[in-house]
C-alpha positions in Angstrom: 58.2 -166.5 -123.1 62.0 -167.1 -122.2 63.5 -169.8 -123.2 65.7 -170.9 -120.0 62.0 -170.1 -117.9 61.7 -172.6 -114.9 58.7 -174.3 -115.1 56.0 -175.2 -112.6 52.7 -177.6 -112.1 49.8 -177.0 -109.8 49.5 -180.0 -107.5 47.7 -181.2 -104.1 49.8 -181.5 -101.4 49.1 -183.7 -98.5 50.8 -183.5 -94.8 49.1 -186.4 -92.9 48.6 -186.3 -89.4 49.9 -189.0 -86.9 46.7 -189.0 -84.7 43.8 -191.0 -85.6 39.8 -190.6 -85.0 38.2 -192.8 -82.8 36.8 -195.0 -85.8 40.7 -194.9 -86.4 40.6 -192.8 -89.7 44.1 -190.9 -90.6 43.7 -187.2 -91.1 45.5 -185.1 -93.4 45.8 -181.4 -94.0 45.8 -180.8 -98.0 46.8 -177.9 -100.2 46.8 -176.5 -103.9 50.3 -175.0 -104.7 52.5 -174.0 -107.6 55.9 -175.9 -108.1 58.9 -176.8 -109.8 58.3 -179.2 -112.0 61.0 -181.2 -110.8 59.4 -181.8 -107.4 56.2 -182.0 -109.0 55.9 -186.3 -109.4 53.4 -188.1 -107.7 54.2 -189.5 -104.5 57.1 -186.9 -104.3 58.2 -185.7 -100.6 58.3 -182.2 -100.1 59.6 -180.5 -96.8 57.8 -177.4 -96.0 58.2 -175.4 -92.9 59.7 -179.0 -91.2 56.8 -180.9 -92.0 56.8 -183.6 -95.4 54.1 -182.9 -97.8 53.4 -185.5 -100.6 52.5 -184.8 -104.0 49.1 -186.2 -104.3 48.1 -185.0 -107.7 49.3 -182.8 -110.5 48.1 -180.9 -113.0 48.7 -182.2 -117.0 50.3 -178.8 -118.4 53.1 -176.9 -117.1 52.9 -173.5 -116.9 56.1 -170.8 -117.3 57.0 -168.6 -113.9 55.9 -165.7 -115.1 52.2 -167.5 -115.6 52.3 -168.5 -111.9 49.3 -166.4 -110.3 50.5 -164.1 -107.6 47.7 -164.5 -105.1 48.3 -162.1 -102.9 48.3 -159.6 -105.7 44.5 -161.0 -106.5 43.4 -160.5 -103.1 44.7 -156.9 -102.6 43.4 -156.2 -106.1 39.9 -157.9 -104.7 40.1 -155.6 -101.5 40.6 -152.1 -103.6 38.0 -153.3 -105.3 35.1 -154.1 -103.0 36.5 -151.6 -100.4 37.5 -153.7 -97.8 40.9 -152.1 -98.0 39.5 -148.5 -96.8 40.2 -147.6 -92.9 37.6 -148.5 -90.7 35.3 -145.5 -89.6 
């Protein structure tokens, strides 16, 4: 473990939608993600890919970058292993 290692938080990010339902419910689109722990309070604004994201929960523990799962590392690993990787015959 280094010891100048940023450090990040698992947390639910929310974008909600401007249109409602017709029994005039607001939607939102919602997300689990890895980062900074400075961005990481509750209620935070994050802009991703020109839309604002709020911080809707995080995790209690912080976790070092290096211990940040790589997901697309899982699912190739997962596709190799099941096969679904091979060429289609």
């Amino acid at each position: 473990m280094s010891r100048n290692s940023q450090k990040y938080r698992q947390v639910e990010l929310r974008c909600y939608n401007t249109d409602v339902d017709s029994d005039g419910r607001l939607w939102y689109t919602s997300m689990l993600a890895y980062i900074p722990d400075q961005f990481s309070d509750e209620g935070h604004k994050v802009l991703i890919e020109d839309k604002k994201w709020v911080v809707f929960w995080r995790t209690e523990s912080a976790v070092d970058a290096e211990d940040v799962p790589s997901y697309q590392k899982m699912i190739k690993l997962h596709r190799q292993n099941t096969g679904d990787s091979l060429p289609k015959k």
